[in-house]
C-alpha positions as CSV (number, residue, x, y, z in Angstrom):
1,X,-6.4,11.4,21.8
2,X,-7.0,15.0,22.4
3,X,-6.3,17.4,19.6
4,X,-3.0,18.9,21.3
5,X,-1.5,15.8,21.6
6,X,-2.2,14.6,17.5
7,X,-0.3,18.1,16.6
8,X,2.6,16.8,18.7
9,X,2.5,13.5,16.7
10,X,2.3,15.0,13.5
11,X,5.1,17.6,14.0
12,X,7.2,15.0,15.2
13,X,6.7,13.1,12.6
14,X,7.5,15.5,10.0
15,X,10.2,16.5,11.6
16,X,11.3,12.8,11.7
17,X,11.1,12.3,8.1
18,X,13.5,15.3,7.6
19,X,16.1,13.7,9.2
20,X,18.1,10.4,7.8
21,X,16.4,6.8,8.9
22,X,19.2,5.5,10.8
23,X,19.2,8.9,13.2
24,X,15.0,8.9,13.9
25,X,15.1,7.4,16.2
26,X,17.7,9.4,18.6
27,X,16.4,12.4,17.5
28,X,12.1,11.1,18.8
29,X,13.6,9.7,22.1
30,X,15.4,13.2,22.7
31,X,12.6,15.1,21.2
32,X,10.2,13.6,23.2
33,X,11.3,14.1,26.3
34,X,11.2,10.6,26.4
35,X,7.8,10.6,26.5
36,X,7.6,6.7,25.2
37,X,3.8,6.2,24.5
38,X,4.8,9.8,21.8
39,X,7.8,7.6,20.5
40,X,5.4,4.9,19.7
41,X,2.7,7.0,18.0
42,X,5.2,8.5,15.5
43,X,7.2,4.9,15.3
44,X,4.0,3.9,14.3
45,X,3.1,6.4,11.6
46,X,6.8,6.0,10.4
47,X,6.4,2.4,9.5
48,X,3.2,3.2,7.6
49,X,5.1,5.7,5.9
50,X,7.9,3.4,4.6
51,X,5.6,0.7,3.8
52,X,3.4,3.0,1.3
53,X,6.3,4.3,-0.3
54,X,6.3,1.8,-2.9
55,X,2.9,0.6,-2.6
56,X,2.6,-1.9,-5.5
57,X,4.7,0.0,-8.1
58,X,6.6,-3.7,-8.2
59,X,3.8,-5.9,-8.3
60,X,2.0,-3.4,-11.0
61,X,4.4,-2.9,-13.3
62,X,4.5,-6.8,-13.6
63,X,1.0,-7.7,-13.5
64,X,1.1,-5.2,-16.4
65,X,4.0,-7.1,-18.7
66,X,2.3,-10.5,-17.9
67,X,-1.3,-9.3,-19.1
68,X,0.8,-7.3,-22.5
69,X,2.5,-10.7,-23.0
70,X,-0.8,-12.7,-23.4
71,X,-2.6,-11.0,-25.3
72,X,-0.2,-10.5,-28.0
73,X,-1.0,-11.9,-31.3
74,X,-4.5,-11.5,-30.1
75,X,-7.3,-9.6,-32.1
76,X,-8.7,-6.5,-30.1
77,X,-11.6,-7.1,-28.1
78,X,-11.7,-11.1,-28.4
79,X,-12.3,-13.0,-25.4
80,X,-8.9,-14.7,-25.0
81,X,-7.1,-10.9,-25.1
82,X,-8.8,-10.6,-21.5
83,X,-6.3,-12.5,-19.0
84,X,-9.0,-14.3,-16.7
85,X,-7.5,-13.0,-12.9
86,X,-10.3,-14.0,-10.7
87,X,-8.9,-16.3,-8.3
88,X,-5.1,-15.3,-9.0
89,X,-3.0,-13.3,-6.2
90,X,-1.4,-9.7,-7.1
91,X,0.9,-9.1,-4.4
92,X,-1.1,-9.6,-1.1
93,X,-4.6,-8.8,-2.8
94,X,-6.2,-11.7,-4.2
95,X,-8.9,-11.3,-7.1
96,X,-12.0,-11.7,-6.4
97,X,-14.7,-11.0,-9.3
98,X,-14.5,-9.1,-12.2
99,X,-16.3,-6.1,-11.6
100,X,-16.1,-4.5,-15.2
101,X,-14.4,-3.8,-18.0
102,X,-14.6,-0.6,-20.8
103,X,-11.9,1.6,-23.0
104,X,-9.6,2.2,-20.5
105,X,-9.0,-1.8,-18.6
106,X,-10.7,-4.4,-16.6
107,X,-12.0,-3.8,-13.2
108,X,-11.4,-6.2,-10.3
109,X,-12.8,-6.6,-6.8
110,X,-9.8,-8.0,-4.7
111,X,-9.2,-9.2,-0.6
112,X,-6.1,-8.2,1.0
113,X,-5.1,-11.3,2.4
114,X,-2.6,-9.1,5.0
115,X,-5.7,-7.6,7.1
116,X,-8.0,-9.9,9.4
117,X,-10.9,-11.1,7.6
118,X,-14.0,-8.7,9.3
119,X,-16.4,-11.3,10.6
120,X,-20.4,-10.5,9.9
């Protein structure tokens, strides 16, 4: 896409958010010129854009209570105070391995099981 036409995408997409959901799309299609491949391009980045806004605050805040509730009554640094989450699903990420852990928490690797798997 030639670099004219991404500044058209992005100012119409700013200017989209500025306006109320239920009028975005009136205000693309008469923005546009109804140009329709344009409408789709911003549609596009719009539906990103609603689907990050609460990117895993849900899920997290969860995962966090259920990991505080078993290790309570625990003695720091034991074994057992460390939830075992390999093979467990958070969300639509699904643990892999256990990458490493310090002072601040426990690092896992994890597969979005919402994207195609990338074949070798």
């Amino acid at each position: 896409m030639k670099p004219e036409r991404w500044r058209e995408v992005e100012r119409l997409y700013h200017l989209a958010l500025e306006r109320p959901e239920n009028m975005r799309n009136a205000f693309l299609r008469e923005a546009s010129a109804e140009d329709q491949s344009l409408v789709e391009e911003v549609e596009s980045l719009l539906a990103h854009h609603r689907r990050g806004k609460n990117f895993l605050q849900a899920p997290a805040v969860e995962l966090v209570a259920k990991v505080l509730a078993g290790a309570e009554g625990q003695p720091r640094g034991s074994r057992e105070a460390e939830p075992l989450m390999v093979g467990k699903t958070v969300s639509h990420y699904r643990i892999v391995d256990k990458l490493g852990s310090g002072g601040m928490g426990v690092v896992y690797k994890a597969q979005d099981t919402k994207l195609p798997a990338l074949s070798p």
